[in-house]
VEXKEKE-350838 format. One record per residue (C-alpha): residue in one letter; y, x, z; residue number from 1. Coordinates in Angstrom, 3 decimals, always signed. Example, Ala and Ser with C-alpha at 12.3 -4.5 7.8 and 13.67 -1.06 7.14 Angstrom:
["A",[-4.500,+12.300,+7.800],1]
["S",[-1.060,+13.670,+7.140],2]
//
This chain:
["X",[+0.000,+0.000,+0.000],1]
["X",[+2.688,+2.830,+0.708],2]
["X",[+1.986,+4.454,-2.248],3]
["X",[+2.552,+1.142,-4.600],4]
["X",[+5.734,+0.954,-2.044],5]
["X",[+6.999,+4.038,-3.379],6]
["X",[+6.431,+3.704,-6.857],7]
["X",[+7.858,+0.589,-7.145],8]
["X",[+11.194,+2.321,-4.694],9]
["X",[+10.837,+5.147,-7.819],10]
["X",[+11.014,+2.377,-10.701],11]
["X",[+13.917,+0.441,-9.226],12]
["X",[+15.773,+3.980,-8.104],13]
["X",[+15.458,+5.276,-12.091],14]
["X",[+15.806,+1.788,-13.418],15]
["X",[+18.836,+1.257,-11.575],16]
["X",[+20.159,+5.010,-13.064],17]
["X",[+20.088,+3.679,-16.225],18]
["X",[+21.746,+0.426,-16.014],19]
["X",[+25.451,+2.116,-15.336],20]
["X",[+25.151,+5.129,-17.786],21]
["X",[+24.276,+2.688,-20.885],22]
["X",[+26.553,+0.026,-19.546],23]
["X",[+29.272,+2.594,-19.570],24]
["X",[+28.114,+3.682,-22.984],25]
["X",[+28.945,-0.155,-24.631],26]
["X",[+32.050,-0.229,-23.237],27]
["X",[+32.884,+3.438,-24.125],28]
["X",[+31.542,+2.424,-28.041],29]
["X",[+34.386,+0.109,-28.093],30]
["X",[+37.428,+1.216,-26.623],31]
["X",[+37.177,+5.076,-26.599],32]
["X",[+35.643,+6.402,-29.612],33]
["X",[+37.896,+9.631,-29.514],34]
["X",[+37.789,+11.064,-26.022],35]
["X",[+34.374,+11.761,-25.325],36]
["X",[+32.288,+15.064,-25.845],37]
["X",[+28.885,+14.197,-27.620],38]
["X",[+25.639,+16.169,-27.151],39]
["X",[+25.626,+19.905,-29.167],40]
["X",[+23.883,+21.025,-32.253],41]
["X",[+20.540,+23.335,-31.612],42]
["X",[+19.020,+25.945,-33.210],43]
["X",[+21.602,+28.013,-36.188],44]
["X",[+19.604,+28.956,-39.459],45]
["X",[+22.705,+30.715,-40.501],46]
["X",[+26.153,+31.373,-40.193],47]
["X",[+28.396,+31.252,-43.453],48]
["X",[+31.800,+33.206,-43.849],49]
["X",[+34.363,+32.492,-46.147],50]
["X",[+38.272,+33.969,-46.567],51]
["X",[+40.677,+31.212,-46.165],52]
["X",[+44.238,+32.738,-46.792],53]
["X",[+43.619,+36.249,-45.671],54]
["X",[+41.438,+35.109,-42.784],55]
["X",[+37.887,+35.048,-42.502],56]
["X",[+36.662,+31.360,-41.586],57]
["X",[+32.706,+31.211,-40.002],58]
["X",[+30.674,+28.236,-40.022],59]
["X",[+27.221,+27.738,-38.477],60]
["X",[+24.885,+25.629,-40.226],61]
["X",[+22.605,+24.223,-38.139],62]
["X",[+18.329,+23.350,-38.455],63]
["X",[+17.138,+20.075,-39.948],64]
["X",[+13.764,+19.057,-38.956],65]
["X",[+11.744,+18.470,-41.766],66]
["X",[+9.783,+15.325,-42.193],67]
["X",[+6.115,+14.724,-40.540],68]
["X",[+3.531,+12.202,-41.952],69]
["X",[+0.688,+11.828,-39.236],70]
["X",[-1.404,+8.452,-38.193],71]
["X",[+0.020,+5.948,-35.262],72]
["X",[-1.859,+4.320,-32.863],73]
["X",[-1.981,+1.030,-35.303],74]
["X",[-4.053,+3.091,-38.413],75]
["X",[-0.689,+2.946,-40.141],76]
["X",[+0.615,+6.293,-41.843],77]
["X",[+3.973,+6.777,-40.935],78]
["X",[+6.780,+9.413,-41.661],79]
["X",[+9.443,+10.085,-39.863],80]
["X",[+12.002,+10.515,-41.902],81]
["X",[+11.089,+7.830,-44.356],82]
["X",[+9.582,+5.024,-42.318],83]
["X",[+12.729,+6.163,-39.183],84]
["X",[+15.840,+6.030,-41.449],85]
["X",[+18.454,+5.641,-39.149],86]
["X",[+16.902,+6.158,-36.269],87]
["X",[+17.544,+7.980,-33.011],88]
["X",[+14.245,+9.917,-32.450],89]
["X",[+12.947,+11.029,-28.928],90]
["X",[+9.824,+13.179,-29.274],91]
["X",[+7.109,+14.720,-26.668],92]
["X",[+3.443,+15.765,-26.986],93]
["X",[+1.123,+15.118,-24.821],94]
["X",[-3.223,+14.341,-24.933],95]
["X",[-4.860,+11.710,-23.344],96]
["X",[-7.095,+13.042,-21.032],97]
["X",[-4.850,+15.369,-19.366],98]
["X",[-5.320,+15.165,-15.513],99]
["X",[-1.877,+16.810,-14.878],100]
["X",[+1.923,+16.873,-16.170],101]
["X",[+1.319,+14.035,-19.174],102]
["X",[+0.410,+10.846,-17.125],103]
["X",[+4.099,+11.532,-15.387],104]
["X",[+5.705,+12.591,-18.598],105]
["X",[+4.404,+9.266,-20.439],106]
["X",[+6.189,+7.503,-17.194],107]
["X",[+9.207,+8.676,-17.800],108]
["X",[+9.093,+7.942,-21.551],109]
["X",[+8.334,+4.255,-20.787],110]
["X",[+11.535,+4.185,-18.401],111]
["X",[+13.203,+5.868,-21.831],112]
["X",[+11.591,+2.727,-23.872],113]
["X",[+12.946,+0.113,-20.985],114]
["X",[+16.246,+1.538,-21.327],115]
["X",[+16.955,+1.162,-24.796],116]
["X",[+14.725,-2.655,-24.113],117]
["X",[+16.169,-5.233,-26.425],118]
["X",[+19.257,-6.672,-24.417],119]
["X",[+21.668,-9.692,-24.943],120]
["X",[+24.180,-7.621,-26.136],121]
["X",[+22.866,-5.718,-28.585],122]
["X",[+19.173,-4.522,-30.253],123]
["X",[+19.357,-1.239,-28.266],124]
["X",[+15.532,-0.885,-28.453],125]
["X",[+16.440,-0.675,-32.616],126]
["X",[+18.263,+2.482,-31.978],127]
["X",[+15.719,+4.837,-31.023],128]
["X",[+12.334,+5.645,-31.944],129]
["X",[+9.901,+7.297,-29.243],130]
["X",[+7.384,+9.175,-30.411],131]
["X",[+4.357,+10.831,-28.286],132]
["X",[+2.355,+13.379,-30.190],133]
["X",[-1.293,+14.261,-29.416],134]
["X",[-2.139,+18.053,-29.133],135]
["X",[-5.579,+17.505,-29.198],136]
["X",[-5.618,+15.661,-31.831],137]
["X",[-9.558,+16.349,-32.507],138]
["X",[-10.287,+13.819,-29.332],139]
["X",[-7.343,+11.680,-29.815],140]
["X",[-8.320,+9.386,-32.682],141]
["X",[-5.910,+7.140,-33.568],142]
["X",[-7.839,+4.198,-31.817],143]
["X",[-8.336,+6.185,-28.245],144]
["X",[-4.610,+6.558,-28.534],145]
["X",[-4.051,+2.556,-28.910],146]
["X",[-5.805,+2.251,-25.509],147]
["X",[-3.539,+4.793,-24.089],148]
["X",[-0.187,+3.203,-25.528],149]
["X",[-1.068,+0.172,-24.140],150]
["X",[-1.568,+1.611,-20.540],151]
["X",[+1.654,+2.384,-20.542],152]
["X",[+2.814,-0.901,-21.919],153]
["X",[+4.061,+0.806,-25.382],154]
["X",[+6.256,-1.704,-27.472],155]
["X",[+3.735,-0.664,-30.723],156]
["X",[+7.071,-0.804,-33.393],157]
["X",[+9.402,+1.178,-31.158],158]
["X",[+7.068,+3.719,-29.460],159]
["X",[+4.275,+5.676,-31.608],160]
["X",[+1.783,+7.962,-30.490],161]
["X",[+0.753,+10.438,-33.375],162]
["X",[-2.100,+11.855,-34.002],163]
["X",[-3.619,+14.311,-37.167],164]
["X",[-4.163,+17.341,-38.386],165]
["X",[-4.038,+20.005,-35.790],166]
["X",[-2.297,+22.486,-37.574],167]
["X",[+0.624,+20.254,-38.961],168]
["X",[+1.264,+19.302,-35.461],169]
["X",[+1.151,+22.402,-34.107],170]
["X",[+3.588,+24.206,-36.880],171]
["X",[+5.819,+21.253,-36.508],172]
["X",[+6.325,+21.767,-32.459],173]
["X",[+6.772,+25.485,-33.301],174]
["X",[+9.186,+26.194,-36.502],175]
["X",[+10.863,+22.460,-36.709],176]
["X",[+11.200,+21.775,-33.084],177]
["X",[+11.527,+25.373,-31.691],178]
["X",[+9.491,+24.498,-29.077],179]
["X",[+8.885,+27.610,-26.751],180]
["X",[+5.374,+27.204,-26.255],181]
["X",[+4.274,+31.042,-27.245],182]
["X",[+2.425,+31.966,-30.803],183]
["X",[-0.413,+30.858,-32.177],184]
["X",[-1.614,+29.302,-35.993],185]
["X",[-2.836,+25.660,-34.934],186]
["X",[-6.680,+27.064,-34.746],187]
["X",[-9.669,+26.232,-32.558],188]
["X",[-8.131,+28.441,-29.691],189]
["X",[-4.769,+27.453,-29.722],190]
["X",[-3.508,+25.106,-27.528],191]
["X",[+0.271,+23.432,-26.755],192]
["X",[+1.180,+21.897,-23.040],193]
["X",[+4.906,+21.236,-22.633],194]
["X",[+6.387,+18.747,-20.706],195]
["X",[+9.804,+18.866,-23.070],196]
["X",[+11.354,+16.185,-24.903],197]
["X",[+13.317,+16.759,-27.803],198]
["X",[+16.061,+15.006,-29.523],199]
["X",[+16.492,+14.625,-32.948],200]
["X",[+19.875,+12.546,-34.877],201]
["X",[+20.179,+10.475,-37.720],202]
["X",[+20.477,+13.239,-39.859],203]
["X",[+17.297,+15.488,-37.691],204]
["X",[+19.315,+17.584,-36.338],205]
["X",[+18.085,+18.712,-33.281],206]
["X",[+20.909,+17.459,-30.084],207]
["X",[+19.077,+18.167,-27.159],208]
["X",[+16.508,+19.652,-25.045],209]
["X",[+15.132,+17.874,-21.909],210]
["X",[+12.592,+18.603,-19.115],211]
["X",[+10.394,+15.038,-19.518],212]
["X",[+9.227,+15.354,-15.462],213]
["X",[+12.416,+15.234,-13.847],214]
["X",[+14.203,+11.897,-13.510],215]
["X",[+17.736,+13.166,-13.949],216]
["X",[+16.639,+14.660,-16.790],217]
["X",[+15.051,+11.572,-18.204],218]
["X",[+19.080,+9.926,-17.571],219]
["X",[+20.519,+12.672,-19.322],220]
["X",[+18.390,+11.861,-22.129],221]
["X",[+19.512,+8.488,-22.183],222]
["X",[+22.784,+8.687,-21.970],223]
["X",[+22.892,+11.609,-24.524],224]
["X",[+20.897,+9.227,-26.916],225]
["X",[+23.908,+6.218,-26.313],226]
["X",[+26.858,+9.310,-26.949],227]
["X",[+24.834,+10.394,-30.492],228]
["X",[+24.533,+7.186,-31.621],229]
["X",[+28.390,+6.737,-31.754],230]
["X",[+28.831,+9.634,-34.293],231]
["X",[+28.055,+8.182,-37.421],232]
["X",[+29.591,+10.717,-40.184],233]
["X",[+27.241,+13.608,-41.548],234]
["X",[+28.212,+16.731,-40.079],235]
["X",[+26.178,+19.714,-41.767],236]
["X",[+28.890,+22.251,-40.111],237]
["X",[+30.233,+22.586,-37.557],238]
//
């Protein structure tokens, strides 16, 4: 009994962080636009110089994730940036069985999914995608990973969990997401366990950087998701 005490004390405490931050996000959408400071670019391929009247000018161009086609826990195919267009994307990885960090990291991505939860004001839970990505992906068929999603009360259209081919997934997490999770080429002995989440804009750029077992962290998140989605324009520069 004390223990479902404090975990329903830890859902109100965290649901409760997130009503004022996103609250003060649709007010801020409307009547601010120009004074806040939104979430930084991550991860420079280059910078490129250029003399502007006698005076060298530098501009960093930042990464864009490239697209990733794996299998959702419905069967369906899906790409990110095709079948996402215009959406906010939160990503983590994660395997089913695991005993330690990913039942809690999957709890804090379902607070993420109730806080963009379809509202009376607007369709937040249309602005961002969630995605959870197997790293085992030889055990996690797609249909084991239905059962999981739906232990954690997954809305199926708003929150995948990915699963295919071992090496895509891996290379992805590695040289799209700069994920620092050491080396290794996606093989039999190669394995990935980070409790990160990872932002990714409109455009999939990468904004942010979060650790997915702290609470605060799991706030920041959210809030930095309602700043990005009030810069609209296409900033390749900056």
């Amino acid at each position: 009994m004390n223990q479902k005490i404090k975990t329903y004390k830890y859902i109100l405490a965290i649901a409760a962080a997130f009503v004022l931050p996103l609250s003060f996000y649709w007010i801020t959408k409307y009547y601010s636009k120009d004074h806040i400071v939104l979430p930084r670019y991550y991860v420079a391929d280059r910078v490129d110089s250029q003399r502007v009247n006698g005076k060298m000018e530098y501009d960093t161009v930042f990464h864009q994730v490239a697209d990733l086609e794996l299998t959702n826990q419905l069967g369906q195919k899906v790409s990110l940036n095709k079948d996402l267009k215009g959406k906010l994307i939160a990503i983590n990885f994660f395997f089913a069985n695991c005993p330690t960090i990913c039942p809690r990291l999957t709890k804090n991505m379902a607070l993420l999914q109730h806080a963009f939860r379809n509202t009376s004001m607007k369709n937040n839970d249309t602005l961002v995608q969630i995605i959870s990505i197997t790293v085992n992906p030889e055990r996690d068929s797609f249909q084991a990973l239905r059962v999981y999603a739906d232990r954690y009360n997954a809305n199926h259209d708003h929150w995948w969990f990915l699963t295919g081919d071992k090496k895509t997934i891996y290379d992805f997490a590695r040289n799209q997401l700069h994920l620092s999770v050491g080396q290794g080429d996606g093989g039999a002995d190669d394995f990935i366990h980070t409790e990160q989440i990872v932002v990714l804009d409109r455009d999939r750029y990468i904004r942010g950087y979060y650790n997915g077992l702290d609470s605060l962290e799991i706030q920041r998140c959210a809030n930095d998701l309602g700043w990005i989605d009030l810069q609209k324009s296409h900033k390749k520069k900056h």
